[in-house]
Biopython code that builds the backbone (N, CA, C, O; Angstrom):
import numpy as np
from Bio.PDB.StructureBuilder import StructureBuilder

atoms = [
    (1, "UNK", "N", (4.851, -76.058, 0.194)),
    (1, "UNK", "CA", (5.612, -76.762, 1.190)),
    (1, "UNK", "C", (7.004, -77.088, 0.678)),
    (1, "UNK", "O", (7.967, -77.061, 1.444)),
    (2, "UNK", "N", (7.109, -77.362, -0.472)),
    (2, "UNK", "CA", (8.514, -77.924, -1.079)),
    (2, "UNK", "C", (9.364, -76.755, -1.170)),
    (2, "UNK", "O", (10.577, -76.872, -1.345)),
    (3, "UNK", "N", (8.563, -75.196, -1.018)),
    (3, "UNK", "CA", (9.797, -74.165, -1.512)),
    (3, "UNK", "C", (10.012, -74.161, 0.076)),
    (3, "UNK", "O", (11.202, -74.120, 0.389)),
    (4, "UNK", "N", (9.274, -74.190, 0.943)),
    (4, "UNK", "CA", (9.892, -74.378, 2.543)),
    (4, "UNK", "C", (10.939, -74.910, 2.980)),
    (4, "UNK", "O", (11.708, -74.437, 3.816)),
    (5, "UNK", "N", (11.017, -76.009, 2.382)),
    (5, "UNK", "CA", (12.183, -76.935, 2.650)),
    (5, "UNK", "C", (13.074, -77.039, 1.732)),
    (5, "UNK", "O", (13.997, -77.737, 2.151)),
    (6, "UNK", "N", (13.264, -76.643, 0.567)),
    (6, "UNK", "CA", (14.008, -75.990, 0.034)),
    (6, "UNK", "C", (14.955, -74.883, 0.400)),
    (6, "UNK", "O", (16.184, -74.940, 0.461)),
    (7, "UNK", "N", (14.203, -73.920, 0.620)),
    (7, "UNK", "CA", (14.719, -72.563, 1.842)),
    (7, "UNK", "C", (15.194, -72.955, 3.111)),
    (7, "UNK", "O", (15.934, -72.080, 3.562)),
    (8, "UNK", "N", (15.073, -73.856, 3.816)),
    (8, "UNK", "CA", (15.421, -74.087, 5.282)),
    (8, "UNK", "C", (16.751, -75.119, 5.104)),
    (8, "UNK", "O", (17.709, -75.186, 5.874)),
    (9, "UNK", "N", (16.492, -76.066, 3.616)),
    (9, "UNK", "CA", (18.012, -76.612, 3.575)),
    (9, "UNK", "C", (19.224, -75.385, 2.767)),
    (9, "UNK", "O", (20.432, -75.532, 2.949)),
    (10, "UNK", "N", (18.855, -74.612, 2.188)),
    (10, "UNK", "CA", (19.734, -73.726, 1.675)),
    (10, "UNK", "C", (20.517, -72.884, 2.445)),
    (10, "UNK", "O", (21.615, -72.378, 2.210)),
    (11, "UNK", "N", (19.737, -72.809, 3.458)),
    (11, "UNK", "CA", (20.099, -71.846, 4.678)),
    (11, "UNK", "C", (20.989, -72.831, 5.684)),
    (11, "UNK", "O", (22.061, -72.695, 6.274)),
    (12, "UNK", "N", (20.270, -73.603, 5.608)),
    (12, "UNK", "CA", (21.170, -75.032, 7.170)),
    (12, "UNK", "C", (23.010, -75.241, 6.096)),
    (12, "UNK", "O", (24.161, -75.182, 6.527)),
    (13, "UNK", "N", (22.537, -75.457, 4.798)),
    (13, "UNK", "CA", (23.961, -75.406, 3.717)),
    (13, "UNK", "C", (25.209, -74.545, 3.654)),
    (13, "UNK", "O", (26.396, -74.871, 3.630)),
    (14, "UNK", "N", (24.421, -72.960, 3.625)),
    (14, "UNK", "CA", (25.409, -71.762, 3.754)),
    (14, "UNK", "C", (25.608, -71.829, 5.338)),
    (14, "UNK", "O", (26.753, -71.953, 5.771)),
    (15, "UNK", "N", (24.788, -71.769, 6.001)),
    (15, "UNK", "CA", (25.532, -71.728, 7.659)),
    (15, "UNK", "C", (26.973, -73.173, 7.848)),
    (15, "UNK", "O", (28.153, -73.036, 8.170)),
    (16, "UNK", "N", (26.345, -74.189, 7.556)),
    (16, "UNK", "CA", (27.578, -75.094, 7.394)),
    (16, "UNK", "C", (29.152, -74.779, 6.571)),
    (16, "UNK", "O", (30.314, -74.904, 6.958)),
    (17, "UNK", "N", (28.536, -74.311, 5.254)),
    (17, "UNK", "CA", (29.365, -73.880, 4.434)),
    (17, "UNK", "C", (30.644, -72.898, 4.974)),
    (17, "UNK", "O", (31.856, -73.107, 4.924)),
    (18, "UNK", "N", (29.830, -71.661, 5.547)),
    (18, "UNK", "CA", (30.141, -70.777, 6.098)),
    (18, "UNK", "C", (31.510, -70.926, 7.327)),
    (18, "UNK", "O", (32.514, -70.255, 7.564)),
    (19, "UNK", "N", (30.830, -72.329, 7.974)),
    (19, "UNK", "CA", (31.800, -72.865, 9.344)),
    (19, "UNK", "C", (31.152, -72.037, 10.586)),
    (19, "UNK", "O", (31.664, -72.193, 11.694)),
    (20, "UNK", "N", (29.876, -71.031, 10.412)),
    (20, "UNK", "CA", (29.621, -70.723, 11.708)),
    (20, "UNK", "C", (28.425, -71.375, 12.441)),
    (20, "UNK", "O", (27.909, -70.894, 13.450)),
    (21, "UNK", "N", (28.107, -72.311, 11.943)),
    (21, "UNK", "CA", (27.236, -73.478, 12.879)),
    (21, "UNK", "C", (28.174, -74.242, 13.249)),
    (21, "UNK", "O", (27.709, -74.715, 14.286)),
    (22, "UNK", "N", (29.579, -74.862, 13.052)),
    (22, "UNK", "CA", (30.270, -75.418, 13.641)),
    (22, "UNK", "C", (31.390, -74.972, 14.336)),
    (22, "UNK", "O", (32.136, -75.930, 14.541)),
    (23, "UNK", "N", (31.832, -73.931, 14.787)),
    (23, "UNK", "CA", (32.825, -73.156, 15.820)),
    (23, "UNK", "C", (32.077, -72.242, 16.848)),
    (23, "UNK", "O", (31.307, -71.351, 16.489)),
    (24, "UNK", "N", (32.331, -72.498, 18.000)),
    (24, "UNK", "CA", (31.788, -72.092, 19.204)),
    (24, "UNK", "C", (33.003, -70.298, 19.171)),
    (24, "UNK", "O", (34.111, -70.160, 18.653)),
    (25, "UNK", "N", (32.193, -69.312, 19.905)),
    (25, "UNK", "CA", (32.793, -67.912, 19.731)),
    (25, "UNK", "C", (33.718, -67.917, 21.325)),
    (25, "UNK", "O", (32.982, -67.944, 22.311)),
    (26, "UNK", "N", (34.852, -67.900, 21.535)),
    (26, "UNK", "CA", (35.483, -67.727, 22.568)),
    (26, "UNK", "C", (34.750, -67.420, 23.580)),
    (26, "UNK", "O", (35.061, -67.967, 24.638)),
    (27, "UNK", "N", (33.532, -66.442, 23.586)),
    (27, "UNK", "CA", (32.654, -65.576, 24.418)),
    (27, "UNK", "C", (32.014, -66.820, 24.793)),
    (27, "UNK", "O", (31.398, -66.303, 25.726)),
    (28, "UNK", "N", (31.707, -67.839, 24.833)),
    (28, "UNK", "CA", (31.172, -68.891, 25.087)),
    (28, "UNK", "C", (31.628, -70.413, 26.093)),
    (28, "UNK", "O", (31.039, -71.404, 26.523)),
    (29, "UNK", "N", (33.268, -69.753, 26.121)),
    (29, "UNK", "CA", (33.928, -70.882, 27.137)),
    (29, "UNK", "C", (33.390, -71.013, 28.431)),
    (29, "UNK", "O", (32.876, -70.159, 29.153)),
    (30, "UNK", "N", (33.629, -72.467, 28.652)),
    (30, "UNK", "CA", (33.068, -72.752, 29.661)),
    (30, "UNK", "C", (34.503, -72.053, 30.955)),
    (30, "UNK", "O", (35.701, -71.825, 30.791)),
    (31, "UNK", "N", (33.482, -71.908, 32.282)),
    (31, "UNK", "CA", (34.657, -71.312, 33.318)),
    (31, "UNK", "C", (35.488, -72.845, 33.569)),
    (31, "UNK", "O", (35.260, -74.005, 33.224)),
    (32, "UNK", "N", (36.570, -72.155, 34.365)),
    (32, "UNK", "CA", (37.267, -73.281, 34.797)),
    (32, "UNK", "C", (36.825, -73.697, 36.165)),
    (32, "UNK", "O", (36.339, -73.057, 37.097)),
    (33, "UNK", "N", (37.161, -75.055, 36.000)),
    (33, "UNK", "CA", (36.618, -75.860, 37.564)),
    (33, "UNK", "C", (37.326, -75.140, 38.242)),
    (33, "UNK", "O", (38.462, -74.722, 38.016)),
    (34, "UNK", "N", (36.266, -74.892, 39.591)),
    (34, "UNK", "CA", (36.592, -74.463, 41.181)),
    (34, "UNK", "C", (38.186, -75.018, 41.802)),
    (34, "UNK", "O", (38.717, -74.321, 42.667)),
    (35, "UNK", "N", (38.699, -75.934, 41.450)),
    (35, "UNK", "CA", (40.232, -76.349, 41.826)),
    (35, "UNK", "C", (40.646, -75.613, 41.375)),
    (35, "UNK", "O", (41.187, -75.065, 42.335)),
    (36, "UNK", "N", (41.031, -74.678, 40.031)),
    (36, "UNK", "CA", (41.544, -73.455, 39.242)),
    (36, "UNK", "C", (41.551, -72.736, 40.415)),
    (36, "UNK", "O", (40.412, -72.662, 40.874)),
    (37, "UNK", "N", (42.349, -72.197, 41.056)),
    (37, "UNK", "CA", (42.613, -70.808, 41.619)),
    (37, "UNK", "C", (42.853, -69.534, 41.448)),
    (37, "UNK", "O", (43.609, -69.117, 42.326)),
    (38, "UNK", "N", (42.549, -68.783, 40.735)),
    (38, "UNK", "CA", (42.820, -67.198, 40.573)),
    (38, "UNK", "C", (43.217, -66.021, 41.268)),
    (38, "UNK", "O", (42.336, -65.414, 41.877)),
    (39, "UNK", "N", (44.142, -65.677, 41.284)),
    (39, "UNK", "CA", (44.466, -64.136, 42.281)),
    (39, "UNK", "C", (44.863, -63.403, 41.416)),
    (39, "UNK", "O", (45.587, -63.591, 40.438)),
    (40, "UNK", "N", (44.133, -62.162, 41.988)),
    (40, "UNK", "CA", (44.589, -60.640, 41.028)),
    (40, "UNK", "C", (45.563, -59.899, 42.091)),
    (40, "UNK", "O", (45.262, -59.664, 43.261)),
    (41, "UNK", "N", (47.009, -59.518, 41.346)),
    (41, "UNK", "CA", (47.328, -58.486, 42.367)),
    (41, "UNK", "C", (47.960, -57.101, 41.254)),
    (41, "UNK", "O", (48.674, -57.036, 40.253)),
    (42, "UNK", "N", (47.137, -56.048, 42.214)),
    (42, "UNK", "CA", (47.394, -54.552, 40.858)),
    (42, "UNK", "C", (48.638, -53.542, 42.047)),
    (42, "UNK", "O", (48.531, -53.162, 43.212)),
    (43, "UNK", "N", (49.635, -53.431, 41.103)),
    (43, "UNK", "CA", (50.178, -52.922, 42.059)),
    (43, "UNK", "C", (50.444, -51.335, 41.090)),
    (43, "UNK", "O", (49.913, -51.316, 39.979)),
    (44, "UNK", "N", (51.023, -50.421, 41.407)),
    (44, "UNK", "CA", (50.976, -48.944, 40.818)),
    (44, "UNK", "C", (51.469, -49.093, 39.609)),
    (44, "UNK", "O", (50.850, -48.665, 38.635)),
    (45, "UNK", "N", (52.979, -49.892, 39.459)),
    (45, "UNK", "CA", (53.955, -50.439, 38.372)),
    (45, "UNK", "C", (52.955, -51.361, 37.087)),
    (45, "UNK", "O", (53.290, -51.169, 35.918)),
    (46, "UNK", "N", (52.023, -52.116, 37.304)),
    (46, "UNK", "CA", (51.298, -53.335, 36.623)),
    (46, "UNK", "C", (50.209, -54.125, 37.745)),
    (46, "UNK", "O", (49.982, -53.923, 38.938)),
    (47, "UNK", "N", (49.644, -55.153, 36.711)),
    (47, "UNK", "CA", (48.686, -55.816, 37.203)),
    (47, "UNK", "C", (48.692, -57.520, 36.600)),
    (47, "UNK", "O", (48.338, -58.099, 35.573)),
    (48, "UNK", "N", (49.315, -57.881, 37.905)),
    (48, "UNK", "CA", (49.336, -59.643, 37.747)),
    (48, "UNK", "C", (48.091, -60.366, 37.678)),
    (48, "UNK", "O", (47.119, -59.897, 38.270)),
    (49, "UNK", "N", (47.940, -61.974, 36.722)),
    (49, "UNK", "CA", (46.726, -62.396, 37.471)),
    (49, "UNK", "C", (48.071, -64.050, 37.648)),
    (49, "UNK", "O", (48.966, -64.412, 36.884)),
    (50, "UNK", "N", (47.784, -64.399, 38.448)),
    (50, "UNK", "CA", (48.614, -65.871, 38.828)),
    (50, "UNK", "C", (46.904, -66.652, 38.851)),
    (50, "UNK", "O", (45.875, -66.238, 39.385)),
    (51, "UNK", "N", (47.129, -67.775, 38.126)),
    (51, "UNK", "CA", (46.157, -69.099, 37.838)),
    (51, "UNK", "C", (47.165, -70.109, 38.465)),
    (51, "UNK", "O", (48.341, -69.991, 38.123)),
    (52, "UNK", "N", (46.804, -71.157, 39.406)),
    (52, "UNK", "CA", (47.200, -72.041, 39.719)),
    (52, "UNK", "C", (46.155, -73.737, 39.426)),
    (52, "UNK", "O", (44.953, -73.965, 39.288)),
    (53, "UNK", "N", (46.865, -74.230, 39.435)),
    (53, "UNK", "CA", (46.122, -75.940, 39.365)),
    (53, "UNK", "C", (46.327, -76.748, 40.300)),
    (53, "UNK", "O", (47.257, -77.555, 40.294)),
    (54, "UNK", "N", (45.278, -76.601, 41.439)),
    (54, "UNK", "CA", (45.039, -77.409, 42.177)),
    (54, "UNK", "C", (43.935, -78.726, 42.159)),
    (54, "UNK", "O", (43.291, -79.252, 43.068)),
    (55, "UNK", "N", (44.018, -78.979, 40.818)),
    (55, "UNK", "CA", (42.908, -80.225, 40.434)),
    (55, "UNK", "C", (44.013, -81.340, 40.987)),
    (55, "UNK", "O", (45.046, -81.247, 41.651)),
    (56, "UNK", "N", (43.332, -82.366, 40.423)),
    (56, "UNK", "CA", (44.130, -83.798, 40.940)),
    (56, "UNK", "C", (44.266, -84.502, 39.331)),
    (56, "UNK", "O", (44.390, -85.708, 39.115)),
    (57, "UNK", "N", (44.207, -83.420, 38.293)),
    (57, "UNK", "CA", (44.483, -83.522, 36.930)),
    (57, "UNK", "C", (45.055, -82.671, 36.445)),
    (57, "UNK", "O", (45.529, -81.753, 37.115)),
    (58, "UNK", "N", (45.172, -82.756, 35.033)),
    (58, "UNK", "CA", (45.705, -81.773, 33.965)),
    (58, "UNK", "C", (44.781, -80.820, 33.666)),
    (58, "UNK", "O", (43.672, -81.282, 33.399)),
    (59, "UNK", "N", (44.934, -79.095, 33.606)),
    (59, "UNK", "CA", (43.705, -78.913, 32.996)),
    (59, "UNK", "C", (44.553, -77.781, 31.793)),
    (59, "UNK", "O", (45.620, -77.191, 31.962)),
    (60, "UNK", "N", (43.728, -77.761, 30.698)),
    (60, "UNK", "CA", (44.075, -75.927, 29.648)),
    (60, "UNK", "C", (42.897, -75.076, 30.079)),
    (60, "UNK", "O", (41.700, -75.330, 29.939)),
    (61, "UNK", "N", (43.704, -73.582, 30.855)),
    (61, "UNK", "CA", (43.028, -72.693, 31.044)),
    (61, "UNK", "C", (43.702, -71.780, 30.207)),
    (61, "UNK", "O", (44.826, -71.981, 29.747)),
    (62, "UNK", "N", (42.932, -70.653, 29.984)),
    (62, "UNK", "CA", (42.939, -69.137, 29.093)),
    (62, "UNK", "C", (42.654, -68.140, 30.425)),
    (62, "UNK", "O", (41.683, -68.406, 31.134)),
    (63, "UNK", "N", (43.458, -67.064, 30.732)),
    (63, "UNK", "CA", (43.184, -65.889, 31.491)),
    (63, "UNK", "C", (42.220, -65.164, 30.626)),
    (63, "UNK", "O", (42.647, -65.273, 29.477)),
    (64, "UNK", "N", (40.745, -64.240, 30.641)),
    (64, "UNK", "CA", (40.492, -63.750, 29.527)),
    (64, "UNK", "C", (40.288, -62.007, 30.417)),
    (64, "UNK", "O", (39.947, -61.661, 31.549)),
    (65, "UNK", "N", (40.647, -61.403, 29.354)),
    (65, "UNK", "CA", (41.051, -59.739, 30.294)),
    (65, "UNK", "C", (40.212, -59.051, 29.555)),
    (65, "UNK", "O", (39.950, -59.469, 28.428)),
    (66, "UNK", "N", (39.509, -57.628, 30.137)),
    (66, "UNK", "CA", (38.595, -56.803, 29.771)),
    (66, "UNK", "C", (39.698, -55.555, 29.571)),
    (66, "UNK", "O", (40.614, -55.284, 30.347)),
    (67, "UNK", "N", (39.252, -54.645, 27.914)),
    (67, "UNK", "CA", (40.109, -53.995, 27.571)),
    (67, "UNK", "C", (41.887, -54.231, 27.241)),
    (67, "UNK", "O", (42.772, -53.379, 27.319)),
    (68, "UNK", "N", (41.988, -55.467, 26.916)),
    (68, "UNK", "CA", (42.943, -55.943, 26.893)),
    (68, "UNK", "C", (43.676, -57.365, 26.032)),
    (68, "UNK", "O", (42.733, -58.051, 25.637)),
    (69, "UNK", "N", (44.565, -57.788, 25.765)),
    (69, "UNK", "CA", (45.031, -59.155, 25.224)),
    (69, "UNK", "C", (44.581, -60.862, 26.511)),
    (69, "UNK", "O", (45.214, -61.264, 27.487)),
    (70, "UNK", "N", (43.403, -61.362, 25.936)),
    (70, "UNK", "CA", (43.743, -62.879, 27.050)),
    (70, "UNK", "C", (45.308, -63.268, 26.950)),
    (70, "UNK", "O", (46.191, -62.650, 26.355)),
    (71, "UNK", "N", (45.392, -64.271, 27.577)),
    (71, "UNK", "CA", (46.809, -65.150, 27.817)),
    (71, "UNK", "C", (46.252, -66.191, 26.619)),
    (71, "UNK", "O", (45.101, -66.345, 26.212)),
    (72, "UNK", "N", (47.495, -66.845, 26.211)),
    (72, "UNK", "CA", (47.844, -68.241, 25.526)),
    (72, "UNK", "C", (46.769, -69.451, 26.137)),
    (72, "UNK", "O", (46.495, -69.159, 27.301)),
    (73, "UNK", "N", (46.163, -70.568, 25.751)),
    (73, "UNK", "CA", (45.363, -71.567, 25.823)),
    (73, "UNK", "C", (46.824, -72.302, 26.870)),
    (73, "UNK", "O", (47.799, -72.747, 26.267)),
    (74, "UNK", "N", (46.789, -72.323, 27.974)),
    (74, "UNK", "CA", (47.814, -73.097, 28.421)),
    (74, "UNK", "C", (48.009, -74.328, 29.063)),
    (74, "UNK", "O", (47.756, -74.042, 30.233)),
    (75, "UNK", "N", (48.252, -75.328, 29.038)),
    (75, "UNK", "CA", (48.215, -76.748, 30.046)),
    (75, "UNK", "C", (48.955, -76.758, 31.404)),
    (75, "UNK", "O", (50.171, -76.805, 31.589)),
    (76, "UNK", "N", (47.884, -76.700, 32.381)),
    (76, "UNK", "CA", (49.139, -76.943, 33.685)),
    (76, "UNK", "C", (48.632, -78.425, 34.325)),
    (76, "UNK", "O", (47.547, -79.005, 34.286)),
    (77, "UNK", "N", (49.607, -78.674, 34.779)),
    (77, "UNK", "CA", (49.755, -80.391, 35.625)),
    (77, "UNK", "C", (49.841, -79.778, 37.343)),
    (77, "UNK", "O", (50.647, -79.137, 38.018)),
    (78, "UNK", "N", (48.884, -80.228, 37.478)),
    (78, "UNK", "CA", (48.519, -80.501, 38.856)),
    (78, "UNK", "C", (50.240, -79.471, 39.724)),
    (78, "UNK", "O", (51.439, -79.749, 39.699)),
    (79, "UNK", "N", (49.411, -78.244, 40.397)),
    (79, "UNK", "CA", (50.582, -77.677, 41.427)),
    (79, "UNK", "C", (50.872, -76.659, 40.711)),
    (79, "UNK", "O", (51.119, -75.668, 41.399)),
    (80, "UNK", "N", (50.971, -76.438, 39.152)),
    (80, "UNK", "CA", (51.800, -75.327, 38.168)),
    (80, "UNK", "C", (51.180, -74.390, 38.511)),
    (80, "UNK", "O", (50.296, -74.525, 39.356)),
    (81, "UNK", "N", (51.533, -72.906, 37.827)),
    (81, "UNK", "CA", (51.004, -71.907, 37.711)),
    (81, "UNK", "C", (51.327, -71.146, 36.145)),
    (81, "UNK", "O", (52.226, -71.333, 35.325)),
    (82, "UNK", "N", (50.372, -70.392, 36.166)),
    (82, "UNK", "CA", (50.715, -69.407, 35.226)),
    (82, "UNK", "C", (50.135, -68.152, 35.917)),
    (82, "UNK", "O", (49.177, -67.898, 36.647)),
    (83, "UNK", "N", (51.129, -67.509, 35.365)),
    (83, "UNK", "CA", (51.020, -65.660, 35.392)),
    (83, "UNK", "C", (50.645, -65.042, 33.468)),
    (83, "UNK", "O", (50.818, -65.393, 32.300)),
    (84, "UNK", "N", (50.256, -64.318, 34.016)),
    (84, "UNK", "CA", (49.491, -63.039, 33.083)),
    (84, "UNK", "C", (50.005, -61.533, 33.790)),
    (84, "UNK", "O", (49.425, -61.014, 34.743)),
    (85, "UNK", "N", (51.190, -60.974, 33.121)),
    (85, "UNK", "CA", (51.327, -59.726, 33.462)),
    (85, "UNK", "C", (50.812, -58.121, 32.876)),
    (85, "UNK", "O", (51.819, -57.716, 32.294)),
    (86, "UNK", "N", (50.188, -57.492, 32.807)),
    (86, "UNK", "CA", (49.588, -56.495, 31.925)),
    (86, "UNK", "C", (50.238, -55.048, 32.496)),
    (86, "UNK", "O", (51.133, -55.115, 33.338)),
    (87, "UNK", "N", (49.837, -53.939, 32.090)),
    (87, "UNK", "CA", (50.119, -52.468, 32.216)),
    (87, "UNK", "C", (48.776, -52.088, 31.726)),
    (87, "UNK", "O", (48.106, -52.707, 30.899)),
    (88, "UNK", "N", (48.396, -50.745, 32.477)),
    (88, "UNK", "CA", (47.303, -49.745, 31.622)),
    (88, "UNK", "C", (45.933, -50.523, 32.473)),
    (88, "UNK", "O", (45.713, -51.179, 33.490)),
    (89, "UNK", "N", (45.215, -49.941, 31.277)),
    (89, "UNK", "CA", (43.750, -50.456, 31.897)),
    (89, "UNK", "C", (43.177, -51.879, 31.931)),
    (89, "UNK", "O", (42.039, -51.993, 32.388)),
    (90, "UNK", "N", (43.693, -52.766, 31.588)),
    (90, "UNK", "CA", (43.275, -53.998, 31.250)),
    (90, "UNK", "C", (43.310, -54.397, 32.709)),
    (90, "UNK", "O", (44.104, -53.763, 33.405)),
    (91, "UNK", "N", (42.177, -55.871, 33.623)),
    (91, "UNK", "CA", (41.974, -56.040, 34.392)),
    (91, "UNK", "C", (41.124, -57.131, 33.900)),
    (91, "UNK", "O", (40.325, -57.034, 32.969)),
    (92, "UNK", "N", (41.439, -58.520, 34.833)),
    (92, "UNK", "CA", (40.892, -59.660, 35.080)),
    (92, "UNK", "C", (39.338, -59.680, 34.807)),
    (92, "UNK", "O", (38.473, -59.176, 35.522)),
    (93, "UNK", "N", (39.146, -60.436, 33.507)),
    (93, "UNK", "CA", (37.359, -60.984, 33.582)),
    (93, "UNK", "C", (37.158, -61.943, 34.132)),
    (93, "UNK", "O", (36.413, -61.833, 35.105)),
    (94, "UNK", "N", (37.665, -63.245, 33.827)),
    (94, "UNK", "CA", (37.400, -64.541, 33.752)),
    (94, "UNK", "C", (38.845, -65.730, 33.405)),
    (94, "UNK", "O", (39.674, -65.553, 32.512)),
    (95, "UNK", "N", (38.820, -66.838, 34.320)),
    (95, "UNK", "CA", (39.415, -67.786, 34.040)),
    (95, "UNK", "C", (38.717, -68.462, 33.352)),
    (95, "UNK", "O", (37.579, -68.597, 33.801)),
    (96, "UNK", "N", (39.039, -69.238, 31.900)),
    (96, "UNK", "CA", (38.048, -70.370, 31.149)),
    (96, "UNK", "C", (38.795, -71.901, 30.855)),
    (96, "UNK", "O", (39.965, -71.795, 30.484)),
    (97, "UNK", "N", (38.460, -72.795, 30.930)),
    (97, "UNK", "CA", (38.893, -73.699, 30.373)),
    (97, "UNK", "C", (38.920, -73.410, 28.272)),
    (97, "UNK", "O", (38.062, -72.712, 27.730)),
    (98, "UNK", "N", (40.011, -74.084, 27.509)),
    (98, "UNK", "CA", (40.143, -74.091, 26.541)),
    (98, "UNK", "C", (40.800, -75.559, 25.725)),
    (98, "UNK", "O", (40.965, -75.565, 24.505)),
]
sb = StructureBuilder()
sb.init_structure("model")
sb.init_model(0)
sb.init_chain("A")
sb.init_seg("    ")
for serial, (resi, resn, name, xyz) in enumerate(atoms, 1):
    if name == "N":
        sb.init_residue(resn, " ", resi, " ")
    sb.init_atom(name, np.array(xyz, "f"), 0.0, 1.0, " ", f" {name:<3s}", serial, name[0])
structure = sb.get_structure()
C-alpha cells in the first residue's frame, strides 16, 4: 500500500511540476455569451469575421479560425467591434471568451 501512494504522489508532483495540471489548453475555452454577435462575410478578395458586443458589460473575446491564425484575446465595451480579416483557406470556427 505505501509503494501506492508513493507512486500516485510522484505522479500528482511531476504533473504539477510540469504546469500541465494547472493551464487549461485553448481547445477548451468557454464560447462567448449569446450577446457576442458574430458575422462571417467571404467575399472572392478575403474573408471577414466582425464580433460585436452587445452585452450590457465588458467582455474579452478571441475569434478562433480553422486552418488558420485566431485573433488577439481582445476587450470590447459594450457597442465595439472587432474585425478579423484573413485570405486563403482559413474560415470561422468559434467565438470564445478569453
Amino acid at each position: 500500500m505505501r509503494t501506492r501512494r508513493t507512486t500516485v504522489a510522484t505522479l500528482a508532483a511531476a504533473l504539477l511540476g510540469s504546469g500541465l495540471a494547472l493551464t487549461a489548453s485553448p481547445a477548451y475555452a468557454a464560447p462567448a455569451p449569446s450577446c457576442v454577435k458574430t458575422r462571417v462575410y467571404n467575399t472572392a478578395s478575403d474573408y471577414t469575421v466582425q464580433v460585436r458586443n452587445a452585452c450590457n458589460r465588458t467582455v474579452r473575446v478571441k475569434i478562433v479560425m480553422r486552418l488558420g491564425r485566431d485573433s488577439k484575446c481582445t476587450t470590447l465595451r459594450k457597442g465595439e467591434y472587432l474585425y478579423h480579416r484573413t485570405t486563403g483557406l482559413q474560415t470561422w470556427k468559434e467565438t470564445v471568451t478569453c
